[in-house]
N, C-alpha and C positions, 0 to 999 in steps of 0.2 A: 524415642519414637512418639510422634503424635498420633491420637486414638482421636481425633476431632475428625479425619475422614472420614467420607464413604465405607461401608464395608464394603471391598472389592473382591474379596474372596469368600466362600460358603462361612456360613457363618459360626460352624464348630471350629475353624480352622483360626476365623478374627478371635474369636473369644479365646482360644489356646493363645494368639500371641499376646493379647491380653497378659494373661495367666503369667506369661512367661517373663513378660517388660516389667510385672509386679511382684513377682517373687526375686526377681534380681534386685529390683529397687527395694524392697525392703530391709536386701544387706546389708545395703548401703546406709537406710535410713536409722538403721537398727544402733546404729554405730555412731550418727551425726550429732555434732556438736550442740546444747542447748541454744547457743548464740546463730547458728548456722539454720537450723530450724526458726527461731525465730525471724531472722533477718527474714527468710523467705515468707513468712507469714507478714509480716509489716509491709513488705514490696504487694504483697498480694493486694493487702489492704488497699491499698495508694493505686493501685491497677482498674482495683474496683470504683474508687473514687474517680480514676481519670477518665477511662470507659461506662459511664454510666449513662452516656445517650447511646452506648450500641446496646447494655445491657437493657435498655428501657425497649428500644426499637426492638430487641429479639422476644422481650415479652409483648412488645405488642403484638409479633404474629402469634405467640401464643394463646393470649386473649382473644385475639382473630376465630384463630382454628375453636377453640373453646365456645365460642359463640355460634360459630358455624355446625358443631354436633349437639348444640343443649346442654353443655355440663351446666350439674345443679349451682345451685346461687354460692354455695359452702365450699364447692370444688374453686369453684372462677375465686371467692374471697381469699381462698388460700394462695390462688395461683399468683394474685395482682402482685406487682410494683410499681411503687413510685417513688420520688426522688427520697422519702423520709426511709423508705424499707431499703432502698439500694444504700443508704448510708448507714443505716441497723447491719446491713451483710458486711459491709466495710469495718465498722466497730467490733463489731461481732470480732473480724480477725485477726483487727489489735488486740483484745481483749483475749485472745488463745497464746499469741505472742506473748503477752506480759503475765502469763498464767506461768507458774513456776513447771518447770520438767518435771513429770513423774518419774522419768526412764532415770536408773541406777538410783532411785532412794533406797537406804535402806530400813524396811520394815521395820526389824528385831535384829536383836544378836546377842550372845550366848555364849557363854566359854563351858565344855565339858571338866569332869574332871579327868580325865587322859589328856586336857588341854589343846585339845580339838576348836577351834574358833569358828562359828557357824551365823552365818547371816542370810536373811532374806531381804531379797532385793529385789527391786521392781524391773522387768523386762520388759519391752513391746510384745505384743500378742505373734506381729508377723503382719499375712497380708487380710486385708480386713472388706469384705466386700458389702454393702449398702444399698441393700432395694427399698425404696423409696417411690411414695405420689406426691403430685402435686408442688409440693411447697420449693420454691427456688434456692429461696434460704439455705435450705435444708444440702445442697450441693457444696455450698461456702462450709456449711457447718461441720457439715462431714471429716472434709477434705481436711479440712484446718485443725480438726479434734487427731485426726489420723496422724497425722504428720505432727501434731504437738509431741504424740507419744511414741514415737519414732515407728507407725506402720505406713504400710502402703495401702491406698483404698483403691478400690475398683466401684465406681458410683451408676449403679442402673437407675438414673431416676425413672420418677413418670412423663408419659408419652404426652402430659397433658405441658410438661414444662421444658418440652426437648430443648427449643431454641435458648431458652436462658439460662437453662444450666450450658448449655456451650459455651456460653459467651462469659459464665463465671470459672468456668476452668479454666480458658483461656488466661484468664485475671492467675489463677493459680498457679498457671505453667509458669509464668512470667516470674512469678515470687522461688518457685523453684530452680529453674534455672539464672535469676541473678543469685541465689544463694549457691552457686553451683551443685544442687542436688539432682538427681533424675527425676526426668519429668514422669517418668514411670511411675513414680508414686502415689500419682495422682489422676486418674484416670476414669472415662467416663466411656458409659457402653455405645456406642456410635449406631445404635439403630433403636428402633423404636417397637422392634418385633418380640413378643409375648416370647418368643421363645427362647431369647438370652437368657430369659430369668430363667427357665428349665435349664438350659447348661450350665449356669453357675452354681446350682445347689449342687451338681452333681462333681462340680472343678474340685475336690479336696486335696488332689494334688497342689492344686497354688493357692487357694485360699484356706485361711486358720478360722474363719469363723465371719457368719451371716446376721447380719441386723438389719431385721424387714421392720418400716415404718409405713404404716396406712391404715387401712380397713382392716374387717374382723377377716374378708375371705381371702388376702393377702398370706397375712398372719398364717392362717391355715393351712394355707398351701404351702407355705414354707417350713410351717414345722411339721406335715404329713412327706412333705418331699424331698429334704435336705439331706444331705450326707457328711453335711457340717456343721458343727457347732454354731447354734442361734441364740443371740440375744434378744428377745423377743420387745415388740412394743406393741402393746395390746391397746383395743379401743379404749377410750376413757370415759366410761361409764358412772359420772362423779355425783357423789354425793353432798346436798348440804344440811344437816340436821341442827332446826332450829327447838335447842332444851326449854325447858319449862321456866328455866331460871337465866332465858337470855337477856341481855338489854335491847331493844326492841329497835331501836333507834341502830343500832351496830348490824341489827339482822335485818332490817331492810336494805342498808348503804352492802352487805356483802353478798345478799343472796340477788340480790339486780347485778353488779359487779359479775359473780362468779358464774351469771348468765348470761348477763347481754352486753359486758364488754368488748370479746369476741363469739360468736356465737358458733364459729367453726374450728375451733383451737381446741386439741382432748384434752383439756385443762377444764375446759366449757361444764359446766354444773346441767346433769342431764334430770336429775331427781329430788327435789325437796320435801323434806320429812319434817312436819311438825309437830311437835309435843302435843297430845292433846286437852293437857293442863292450862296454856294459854292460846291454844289453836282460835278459840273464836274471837278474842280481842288482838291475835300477832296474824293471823290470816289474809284477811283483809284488805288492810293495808300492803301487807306484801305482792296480793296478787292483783292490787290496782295497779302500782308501780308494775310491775311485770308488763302488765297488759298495755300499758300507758306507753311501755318501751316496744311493744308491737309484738311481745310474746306470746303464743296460744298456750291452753292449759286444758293440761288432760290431769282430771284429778279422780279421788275416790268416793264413794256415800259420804264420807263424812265431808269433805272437802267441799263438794257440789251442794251440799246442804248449808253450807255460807258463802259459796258463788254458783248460784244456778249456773251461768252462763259460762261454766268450764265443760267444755268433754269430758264423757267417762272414760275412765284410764282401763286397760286391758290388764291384762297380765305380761304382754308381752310389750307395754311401755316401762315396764319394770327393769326390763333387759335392755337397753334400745338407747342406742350411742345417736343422737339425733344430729346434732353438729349443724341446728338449724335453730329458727327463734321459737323454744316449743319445751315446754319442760312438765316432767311428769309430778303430781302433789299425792300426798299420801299426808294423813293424821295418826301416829303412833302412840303406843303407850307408852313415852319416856324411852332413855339410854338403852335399854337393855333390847326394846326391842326395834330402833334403830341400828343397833347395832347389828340384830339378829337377820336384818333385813339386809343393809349394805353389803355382808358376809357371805349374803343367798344369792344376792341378784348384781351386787356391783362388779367391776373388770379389775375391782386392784387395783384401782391407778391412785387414784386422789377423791379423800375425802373429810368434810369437816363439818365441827361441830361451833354453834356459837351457843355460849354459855357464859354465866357468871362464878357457876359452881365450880370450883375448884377438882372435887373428888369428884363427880362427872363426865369432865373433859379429861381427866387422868384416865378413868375410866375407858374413856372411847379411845385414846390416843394407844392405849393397852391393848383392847380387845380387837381392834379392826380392824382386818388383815390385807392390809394396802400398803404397797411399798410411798405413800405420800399421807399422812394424816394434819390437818391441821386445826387449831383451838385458833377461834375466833381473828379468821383470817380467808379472804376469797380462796378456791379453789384455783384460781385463774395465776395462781405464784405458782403453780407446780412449772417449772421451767428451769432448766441449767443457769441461765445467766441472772435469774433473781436469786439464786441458790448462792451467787459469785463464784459459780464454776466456770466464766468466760464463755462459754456455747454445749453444748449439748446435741447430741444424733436423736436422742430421743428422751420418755420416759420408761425404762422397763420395768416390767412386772414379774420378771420371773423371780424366783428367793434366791437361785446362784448363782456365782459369779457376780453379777452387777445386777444392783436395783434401785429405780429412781432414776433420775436424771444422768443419762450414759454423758462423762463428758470425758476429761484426756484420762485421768486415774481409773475411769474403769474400762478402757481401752489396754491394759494393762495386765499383766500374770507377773509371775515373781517365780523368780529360781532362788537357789539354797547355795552358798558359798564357801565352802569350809576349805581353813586352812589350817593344815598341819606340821608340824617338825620330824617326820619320820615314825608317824605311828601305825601299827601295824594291828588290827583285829586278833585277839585270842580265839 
């Protein structure tokens, strides 16, 4: 069944068949061969590379419609493609392809002494549904991560990318049925009405589990309204604390990097903290570069007291996922209370320290409670496929189940195997 039509009928009625075309396909998917998934992933690929003047034309109505309501500068950045990003979604799904099968590893395993033989083994989760903004990508990634590890997705992107995720699943229907798998498994919500997303939280009959990617008030709403198991991916509220004992020269090239590479990606560094042991000769220069890169700066007393010409920083720039050219500066006393700060006010997601001290960045890589920490390295690497995890749904921040870059292995649960010779419980 194709889910690329119109909704023709009410729309608790589309989303149950939904429900229904994904929970049968996941039997199926549950059970397919690593070769069989793959193939379909490689075809997808090649789909994506052959269609990519309809996949460019259906974002251009996208960017259309996006122009025509004001989305902000961050939304439209996220939304574009062009020929270099429709071939990233293409590699992208080679690169899940040649990503080894998680499904049937086994864990561990263990012989009792009654000689009981026990293993844990990796299973697909089942059917796996993906509320999503903006990012087009993000439909290929999904889909592709789902089906590595033999589930079924159900993809609500955003209203902002309808047309081009169509036109990428289409690319996906293709890879799955030359690999003769159901197209059921890969599925995209066919309307663009706020209210799918209310009946999917509530689908726990066909879906195993909900991974929202976007904003803080998404997030929210998904974990205040679900009735399903959520993988959360929270803003990414990053960190870059530059130590007393940095090389200067490494803390300029990462903290410009881990800003204004992309300045819309929750990788993006929304906060810099520096040591106030070298604050007035490593300040400086960092936030000429900054500024030089078109970034504004909302700093603190002490900060403004070596660049007048920064805004004073609030309290609530402290918290503030900006996803814009704009970062907040703060002067600390050292490790401990960088630390104490990120731990206060950051989302968990990703954050890092550039230093030369060894016991230091041991120190912070220890203490600071973000499922991404990194030593003298941009923030802008928190990402699946720098990870060499082949693609990625997102970054999560929760501590269960999966944290960090969700790619095919944490799309995954594990069951228990035991085989026995006729033994019986006392």
């Amino acid at each position: 069944m194709s889910l690329l039509r119109p909704v023709e009928t009410d729309l608790g009625s589309a989303m149950r068949e939904i429900g229904v075309a994904a929970r049968a396909a996941a039997q199926v998917l549950a059970h397919a061969s690593a070769d069989s998934k793959s193939r379909a992933l490689r075809v997808a690929a090649e789909a994506v590379r052959d269609h990519r003047a309809e996949i460019l034309a259906a974002n251009a109505c996208d960017l259309d419609e996006a122009g025509r309501a004001q989305l902000s500068a961050a939304v439209v950045d996220r939304l574009i493609l062009d020929e270099k990003r429709v071939a990233g979604i293409a590699d992208s799904l080679d690169g899940v392809a040649a990503f080894r099968d998680p499904v049937g590893t086994v864990l561990a395993e263990w012989t009792r002494p009654n000689g009981l033989a026990i293993a844990r083994v990796r299973t697909p989760l089942g059917v796996i549904g993906i509320i999503y903004e903006s990012r087009p990508n993000v439909t290929a990634d999904a889909g592709g991560l789902c089906l590595r590890a033999g589930n079924a997705a159900i993809l609500r992107g955003g209203s902002e990318s309808f047309h081009s995720s169509r036109a990428i699943v289409q690319c996906l229907h293709q890879g799955l049925k030359t690999a003769n798998l159901p197209e059921g498994g890969i599925q995209l919500v066919p309307t663009r009405d706020r209210a799918a997303v209310g009946i999917m939280l509530g689908m726990a009959e066909f879906i195993d589990v909900i991974v929202p990617r976007g904003g803080r008030s998404l997030i929210e709403r998904v974990q205040a309204e679900s009735r399903i198991p959520v993988i959360a991916h929270l803003e990414g509220n990053c960190h870059v604390y530059v130590d007393g004992a940095a090389d200067l020269v490494k803390a300029r090239a990462i903290v410009r990097n881990a800003k204004l590479r992309r300045v819309s990606v929750c990788g993006a560094a929304e906060t810099l903290l520096v040591d106030h042991a070298i604050a007035e000769r490593a300040l400086p220069p960092i936030l000429a570069e900054l500024k030089a890169g078109g970034c504004e700066i909302r700093g603190d007393t002490a900060t403004r007291a070596l660049d007048p010409t920064a805004k004073p920083a609030t309290e609530q720039d402290w918290r503030t996922e900006y996803l814009d050219a704009i970062i907040a500066v703060r002067v600390v006393d050292g490790v401990e209370a960088a630390i104490t700060h990120i731990n206060e006010y950051g989302s968990h997601h990703t954050d890092a320290i550039v230093t030369e001290d060894t016991a230091a960045a041991e120190r912070f890589l220890d203490q600071v409670e973000s499922a991404i920490v990194l030593h003298n390295a941009s923030t802008q690497f928190a990402d699946g496929a720098e990870f060499g995890m082949g693609a990625e749904i997102g970054i999560s921040t929760n501590k269960l189940h999966a944290r960090g870059p969700v790619g095919a292995e944490q799309l995954t649960s594990f069951k228990y195997v035991v085989r026995g010779n006729g033994q019986v419980r006392p």
